[in-house]
Every structure is written in structure tokens, then in C-alpha cells.
N, CA, C and O atoms as a DFTB+ gen file, in Angstrom:
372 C
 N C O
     1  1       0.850      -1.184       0.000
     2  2       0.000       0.000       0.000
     3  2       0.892       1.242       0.000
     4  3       1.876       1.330       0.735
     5  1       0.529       2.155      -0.813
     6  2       1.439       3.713      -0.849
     7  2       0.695       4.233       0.458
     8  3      -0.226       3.837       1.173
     9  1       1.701       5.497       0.400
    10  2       1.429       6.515       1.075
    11  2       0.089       7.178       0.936
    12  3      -0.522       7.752       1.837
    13  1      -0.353       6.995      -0.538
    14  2      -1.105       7.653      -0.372
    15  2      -2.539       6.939      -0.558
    16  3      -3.519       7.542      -0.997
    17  1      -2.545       5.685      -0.202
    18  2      -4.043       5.120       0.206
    19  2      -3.707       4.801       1.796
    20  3      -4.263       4.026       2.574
    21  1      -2.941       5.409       1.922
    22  2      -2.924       5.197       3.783
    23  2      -3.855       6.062       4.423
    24  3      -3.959       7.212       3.997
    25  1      -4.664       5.617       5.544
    26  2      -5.725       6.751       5.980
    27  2      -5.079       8.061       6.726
    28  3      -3.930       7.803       7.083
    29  1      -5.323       8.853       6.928
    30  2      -4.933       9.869       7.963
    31  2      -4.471       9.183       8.957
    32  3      -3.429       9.639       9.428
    33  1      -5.066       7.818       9.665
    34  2      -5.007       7.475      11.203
    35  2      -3.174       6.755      10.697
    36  3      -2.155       6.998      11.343
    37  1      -3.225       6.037       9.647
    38  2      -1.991       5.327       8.984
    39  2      -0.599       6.135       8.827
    40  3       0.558       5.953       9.204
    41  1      -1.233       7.037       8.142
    42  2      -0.146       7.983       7.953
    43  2       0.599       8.369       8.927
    44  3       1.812       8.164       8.960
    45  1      -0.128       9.035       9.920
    46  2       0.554       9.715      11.241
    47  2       0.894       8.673      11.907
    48  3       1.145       9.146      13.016
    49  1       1.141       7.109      11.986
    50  2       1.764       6.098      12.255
    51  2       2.788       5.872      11.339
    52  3       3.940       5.788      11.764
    53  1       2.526       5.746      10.001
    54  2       3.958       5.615       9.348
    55  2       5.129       7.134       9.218
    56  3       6.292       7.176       8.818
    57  1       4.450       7.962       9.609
    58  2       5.596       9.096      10.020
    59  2       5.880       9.109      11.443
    60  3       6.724       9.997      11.560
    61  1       5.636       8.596      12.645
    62  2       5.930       8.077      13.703
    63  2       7.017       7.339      13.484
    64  3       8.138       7.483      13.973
    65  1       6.520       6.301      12.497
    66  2       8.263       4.884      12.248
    67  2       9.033       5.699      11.350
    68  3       9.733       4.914      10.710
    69  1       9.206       6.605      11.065
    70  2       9.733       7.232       9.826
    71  2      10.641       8.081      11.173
    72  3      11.867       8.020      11.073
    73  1      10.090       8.813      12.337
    74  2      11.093       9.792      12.965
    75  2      10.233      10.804      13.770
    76  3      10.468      11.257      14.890
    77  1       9.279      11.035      13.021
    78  2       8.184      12.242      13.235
    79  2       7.847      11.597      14.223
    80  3       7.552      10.418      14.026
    81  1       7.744      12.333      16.124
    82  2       6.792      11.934      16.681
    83  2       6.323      13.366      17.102
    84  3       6.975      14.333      17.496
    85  1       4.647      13.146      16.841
    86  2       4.394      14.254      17.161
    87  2       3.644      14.021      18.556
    88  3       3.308      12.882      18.880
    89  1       3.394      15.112      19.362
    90  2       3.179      15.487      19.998
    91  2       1.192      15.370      20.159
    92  3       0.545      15.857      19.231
    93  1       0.407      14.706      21.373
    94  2      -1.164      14.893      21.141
    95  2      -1.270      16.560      20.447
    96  3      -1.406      16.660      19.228
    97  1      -1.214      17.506      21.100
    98  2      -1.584      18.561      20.796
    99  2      -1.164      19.027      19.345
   100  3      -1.588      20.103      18.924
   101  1      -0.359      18.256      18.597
   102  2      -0.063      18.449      17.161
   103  2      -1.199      17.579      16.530
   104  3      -2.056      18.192      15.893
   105  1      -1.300      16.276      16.629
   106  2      -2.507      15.404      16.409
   107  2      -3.836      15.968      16.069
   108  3      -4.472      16.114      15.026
   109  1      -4.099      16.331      17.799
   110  2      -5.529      17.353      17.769
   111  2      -5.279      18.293      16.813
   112  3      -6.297      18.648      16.219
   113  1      -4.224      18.837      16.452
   114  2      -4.428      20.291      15.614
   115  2      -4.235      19.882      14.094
   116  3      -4.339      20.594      13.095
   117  1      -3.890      18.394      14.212
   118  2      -3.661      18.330      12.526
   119  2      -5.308      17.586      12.055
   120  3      -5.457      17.270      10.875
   121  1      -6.301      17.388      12.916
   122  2      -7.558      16.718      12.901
   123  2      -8.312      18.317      13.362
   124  3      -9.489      18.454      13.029
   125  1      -7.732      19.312      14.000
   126  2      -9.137      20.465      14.048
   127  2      -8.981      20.639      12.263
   128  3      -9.871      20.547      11.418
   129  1      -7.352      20.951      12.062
   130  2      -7.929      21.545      10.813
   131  2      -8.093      20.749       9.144
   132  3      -7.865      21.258       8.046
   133  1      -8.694      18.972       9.558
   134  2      -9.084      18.746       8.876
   135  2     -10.777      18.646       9.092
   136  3     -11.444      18.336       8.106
   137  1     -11.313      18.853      10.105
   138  2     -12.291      19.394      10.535
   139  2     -12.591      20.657       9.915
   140  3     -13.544      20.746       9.141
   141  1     -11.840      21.664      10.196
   142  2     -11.798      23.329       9.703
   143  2     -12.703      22.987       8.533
   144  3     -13.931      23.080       8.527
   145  1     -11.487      22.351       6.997
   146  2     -11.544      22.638       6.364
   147  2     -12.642      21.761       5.669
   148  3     -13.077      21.987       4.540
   149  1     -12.972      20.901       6.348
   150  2     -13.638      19.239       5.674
   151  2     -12.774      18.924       4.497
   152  3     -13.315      18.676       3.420
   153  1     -11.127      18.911       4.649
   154  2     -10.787      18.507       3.434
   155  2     -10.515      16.683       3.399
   156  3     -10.522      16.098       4.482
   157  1     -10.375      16.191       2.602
   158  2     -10.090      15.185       2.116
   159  2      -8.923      14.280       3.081
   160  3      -8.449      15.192       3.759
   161  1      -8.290      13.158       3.463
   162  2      -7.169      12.883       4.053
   163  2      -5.756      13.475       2.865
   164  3      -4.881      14.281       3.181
   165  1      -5.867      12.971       1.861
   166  2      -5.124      13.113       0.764
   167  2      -4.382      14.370       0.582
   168  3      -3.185      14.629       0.467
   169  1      -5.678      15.213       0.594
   170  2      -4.899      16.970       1.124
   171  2      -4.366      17.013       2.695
   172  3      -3.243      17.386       3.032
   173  1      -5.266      16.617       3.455
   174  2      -4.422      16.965       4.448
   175  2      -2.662      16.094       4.769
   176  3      -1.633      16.687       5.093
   177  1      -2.784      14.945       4.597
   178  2      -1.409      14.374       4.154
   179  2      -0.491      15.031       3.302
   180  3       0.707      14.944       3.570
   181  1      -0.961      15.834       2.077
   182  2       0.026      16.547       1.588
   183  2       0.588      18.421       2.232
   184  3       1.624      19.085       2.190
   185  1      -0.618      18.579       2.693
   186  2      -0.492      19.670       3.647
   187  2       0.367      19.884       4.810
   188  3       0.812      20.926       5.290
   189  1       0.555      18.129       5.304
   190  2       1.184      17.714       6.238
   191  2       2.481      17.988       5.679
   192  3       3.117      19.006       5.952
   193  1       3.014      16.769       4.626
   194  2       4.286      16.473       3.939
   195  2       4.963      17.798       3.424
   196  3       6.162      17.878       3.154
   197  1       3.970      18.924       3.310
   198  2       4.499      19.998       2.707
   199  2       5.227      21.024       3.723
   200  3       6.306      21.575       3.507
   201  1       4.469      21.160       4.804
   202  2       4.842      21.370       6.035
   203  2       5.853      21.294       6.508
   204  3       6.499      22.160       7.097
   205  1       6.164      19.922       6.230
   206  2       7.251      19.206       7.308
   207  2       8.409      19.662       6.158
   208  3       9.385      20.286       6.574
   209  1       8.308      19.365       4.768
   210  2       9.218      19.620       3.681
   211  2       9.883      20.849       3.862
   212  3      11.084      21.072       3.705
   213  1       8.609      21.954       4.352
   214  2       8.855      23.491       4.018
   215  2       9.573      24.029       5.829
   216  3      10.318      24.997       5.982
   217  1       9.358      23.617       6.337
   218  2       9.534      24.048       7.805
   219  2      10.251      22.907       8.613
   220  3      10.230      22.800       9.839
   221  1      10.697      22.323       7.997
   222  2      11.695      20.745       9.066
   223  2      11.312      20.336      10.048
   224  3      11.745      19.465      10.803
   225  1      10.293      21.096      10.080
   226  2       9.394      20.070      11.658
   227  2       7.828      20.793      11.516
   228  3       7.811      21.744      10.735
   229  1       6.865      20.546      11.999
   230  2       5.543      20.977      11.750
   231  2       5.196      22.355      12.346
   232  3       5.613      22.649      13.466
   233  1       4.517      23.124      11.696
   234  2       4.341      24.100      12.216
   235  2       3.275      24.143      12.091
   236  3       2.947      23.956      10.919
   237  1       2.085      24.390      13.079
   238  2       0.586      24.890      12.749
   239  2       0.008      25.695      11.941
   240  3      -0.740      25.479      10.988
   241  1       0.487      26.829      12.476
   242  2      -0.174      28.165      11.364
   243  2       0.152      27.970       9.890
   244  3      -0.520      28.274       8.904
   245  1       1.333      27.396       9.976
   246  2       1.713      27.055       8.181
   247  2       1.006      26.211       7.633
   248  3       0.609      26.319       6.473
   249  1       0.683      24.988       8.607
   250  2      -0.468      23.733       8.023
   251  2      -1.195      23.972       7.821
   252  3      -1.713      23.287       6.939
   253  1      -2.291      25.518       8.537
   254  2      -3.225      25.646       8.761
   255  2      -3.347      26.864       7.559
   256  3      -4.358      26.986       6.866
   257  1      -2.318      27.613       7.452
   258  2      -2.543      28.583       6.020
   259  2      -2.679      27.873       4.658
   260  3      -3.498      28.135       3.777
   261  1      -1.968      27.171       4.654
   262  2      -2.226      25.400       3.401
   263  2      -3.254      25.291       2.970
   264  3      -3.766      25.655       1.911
   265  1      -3.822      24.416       4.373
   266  2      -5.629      24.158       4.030
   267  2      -6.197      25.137       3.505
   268  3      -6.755      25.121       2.408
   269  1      -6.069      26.374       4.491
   270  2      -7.181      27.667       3.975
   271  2      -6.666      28.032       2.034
   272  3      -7.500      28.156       1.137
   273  1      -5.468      28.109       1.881
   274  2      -5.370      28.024       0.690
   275  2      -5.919      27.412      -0.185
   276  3      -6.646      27.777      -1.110
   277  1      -5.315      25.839       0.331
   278  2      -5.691      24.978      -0.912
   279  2      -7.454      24.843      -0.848
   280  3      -7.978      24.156      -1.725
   281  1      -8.262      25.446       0.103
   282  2      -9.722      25.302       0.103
   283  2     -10.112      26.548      -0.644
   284  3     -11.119      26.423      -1.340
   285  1      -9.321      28.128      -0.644
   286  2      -9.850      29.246      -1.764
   287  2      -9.649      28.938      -2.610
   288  3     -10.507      29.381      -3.374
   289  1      -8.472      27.951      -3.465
   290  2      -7.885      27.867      -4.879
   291  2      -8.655      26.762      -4.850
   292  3      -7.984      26.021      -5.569
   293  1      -9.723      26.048      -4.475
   294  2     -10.103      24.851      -4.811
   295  2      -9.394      23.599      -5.195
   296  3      -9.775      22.663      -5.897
   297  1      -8.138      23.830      -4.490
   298  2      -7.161      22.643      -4.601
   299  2      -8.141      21.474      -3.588
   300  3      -8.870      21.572      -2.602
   301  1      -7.520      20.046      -4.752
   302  2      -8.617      18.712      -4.582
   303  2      -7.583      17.831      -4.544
   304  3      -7.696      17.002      -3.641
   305  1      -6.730      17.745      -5.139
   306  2      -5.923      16.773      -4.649
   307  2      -4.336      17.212      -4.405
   308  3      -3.804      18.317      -4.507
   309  1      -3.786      15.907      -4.043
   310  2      -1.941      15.641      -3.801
   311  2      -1.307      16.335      -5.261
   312  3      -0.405      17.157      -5.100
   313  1      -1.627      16.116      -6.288
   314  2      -0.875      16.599      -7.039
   315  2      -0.827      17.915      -7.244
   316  3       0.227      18.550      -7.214
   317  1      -2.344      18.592      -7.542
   318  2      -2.812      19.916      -7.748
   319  2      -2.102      20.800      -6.109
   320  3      -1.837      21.998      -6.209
   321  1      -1.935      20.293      -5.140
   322  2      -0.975      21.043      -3.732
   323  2      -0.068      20.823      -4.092
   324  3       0.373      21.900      -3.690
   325  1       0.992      20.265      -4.660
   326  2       2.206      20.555      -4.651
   327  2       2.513      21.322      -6.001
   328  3       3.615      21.855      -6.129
   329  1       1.403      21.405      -7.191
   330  2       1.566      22.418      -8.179
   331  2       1.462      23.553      -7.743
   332  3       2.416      24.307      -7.930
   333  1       0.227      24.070      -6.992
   334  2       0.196      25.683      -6.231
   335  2       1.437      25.827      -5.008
   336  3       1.639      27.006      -4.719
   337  1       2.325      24.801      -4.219
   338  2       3.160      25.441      -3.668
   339  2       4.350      25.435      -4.297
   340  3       5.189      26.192      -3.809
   341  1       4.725      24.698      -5.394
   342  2       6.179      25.385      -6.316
   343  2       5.199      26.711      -7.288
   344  3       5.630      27.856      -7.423
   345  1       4.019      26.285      -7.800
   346  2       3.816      27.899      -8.361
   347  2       3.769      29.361      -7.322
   348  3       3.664      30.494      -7.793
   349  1       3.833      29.168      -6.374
   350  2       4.415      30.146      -5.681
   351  2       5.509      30.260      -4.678
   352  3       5.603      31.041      -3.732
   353  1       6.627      28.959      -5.234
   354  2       8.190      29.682      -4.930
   355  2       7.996      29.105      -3.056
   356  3       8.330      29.876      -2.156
   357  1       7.478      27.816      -2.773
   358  2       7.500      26.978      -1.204
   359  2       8.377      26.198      -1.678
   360  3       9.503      26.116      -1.187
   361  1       8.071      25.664      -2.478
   362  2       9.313      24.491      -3.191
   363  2       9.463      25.087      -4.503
   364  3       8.887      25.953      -5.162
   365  1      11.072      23.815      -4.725
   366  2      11.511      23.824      -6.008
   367  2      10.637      23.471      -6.960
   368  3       9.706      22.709      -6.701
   369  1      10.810      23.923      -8.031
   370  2       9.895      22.930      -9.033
   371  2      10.444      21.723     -10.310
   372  3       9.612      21.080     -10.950
């Protein structure tokens, strides 16, 4: 199974064995703001990965400016988030 049919609950276990341990209060905040946004796991996993890519360890407000993004630009999936954050210069492209 990829990464990316792993559920939200999967994921944040296979980035646990990977190094990432986060913290409950990171947990709760990476589930308010898939709550926030009602987005998808898929976005929020890449919201996550982008995060961690862009900031070397998680930062909230950045996860949380993501979502709100990728929910005005109507970003829907993993691929279409990592096209809007190299089209505006978060990553390489």
C-alpha cells in the first residue's frame, strides 16, 4: 500500500516509524484543521508532507494557512498542492 491510500489514522503512524513523533496537541491540531476545512485525508497528508518539507518540523499556522489556501484555490488533490506550492516559490519545481 502507498502513502497515499494510507488513511490519515496510517499515515501519522507511518511518520511516527519514519522519525516524526508528534506530539497529542499536534494530532488534535492536525484533525481540528481537517475538521476546519472538511478537506479530504489526501490533502491533508500533503499539507502535512508539505509542512514538514517546508519548515523541518511541523508548524501549525503554516499547516493551517495550506488548508485555507488549498480550500480558496479549490485545490482537490496531492498533485494539484504541490503544483500551487512550487507555483508560488515553497518548493523547487
Amino acid at each position: 500500500m502507498s502513502n497515499g491510500e494510507l488513511s490519515l489514522d496510517d499515515y501519522l503512524l507511518y511518520l511516527r516509524e519514519k522519525g516524526f513523533k508528534f506530539q497529542e496537541d499536534v494530532i488534535g491540531f492536525i484533525y481540528f484543521g481537517k475538521q476546519y476545512t472538511q478537506a479530504q485525508d489526501s490533502l491533508i497528508k500533503a499539507a502535512i508532507e508539505i509542512t514538514l518539507k517546508t519548515q523541518k518540523t511541523f508548524d501549525g499556522s503554516f499547516y493551517m494557512s495550506l488548508l485555507e489556501f488549498f480550500q480558496q484555490n479549490h485545490v482537490e488533490n496531492k498533485k494539484q498542492a504541490y503544483r500551487f506550492v512550487r507555483e508560488k516559490g515553497l518548493l523547487p519545481a
